[in-house]
C-alpha positions in Angstrom: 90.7 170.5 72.8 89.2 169.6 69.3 85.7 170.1 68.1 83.8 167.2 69.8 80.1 166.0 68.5 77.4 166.8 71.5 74.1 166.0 71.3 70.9 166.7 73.2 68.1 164.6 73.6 64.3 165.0 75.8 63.7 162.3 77.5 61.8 161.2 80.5 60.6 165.5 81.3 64.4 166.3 81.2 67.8 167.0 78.8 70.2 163.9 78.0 73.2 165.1 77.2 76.1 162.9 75.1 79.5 163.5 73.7 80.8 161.4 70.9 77.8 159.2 71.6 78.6 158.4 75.3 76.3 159.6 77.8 78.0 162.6 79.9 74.8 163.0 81.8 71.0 164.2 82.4 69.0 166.7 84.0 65.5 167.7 84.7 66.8 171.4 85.6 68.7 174.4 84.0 70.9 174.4 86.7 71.4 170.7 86.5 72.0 170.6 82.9 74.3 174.0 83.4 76.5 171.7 85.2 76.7 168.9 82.7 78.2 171.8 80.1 80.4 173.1 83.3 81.8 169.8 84.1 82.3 168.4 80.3 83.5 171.9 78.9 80.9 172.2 76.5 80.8 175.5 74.0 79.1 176.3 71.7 82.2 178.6 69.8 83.8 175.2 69.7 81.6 171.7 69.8 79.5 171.3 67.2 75.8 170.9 69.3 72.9 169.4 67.8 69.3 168.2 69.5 67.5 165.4 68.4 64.0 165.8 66.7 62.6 164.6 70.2 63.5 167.9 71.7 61.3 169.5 68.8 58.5 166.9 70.0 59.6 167.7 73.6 55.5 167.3 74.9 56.1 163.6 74.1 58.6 163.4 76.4 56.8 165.0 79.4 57.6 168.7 78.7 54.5 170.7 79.5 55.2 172.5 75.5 57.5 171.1 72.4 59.0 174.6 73.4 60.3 173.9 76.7 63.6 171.8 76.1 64.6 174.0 73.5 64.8 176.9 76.5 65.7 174.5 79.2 68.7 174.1 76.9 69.4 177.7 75.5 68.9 178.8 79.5 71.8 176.5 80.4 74.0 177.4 78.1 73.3 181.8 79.3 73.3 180.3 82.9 75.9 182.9 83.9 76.4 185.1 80.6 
């Protein structure tokens, strides 16, 4: 498989998750969001990830801390490391 755009965006308290600009899903939970990555293949030693500046501003999106998507997504992707 080739190296495939994926983005993450906060929105509405949880992670939306697209893939060459088409949604692949969303989740308000590591374990939801683990799934997304399970179900799409998503790697990081081969898709080139990205998050949108709103996961930086997470709090405006309903995260209790700016912090929080960051390590909703970084928990995700160690789900079972």
């Amino acid at each position: 498989m080739t190296e495939r755009f994926v983005c993450f965006n906060a929105e509405e308290k949880g992670i939306r998750v697209t893939i060459e600009h088409e949604k692949a899903g969303w989740s308000d939970t590591v374990e939801g969001l683990h799934q997304i990555l399970v179900q799409n293949d998503i790697r990081l030693d081969r898709d080139r990830c990205f998050c949108s500046s709103d996961v930086d501003f997470a709090s405006e999106e309903g995260f209790a801390n700016d912090a929080d998507a960051h390590a909703m997504i970084n928990s995700a992707f160690n789900y079972y490391a």
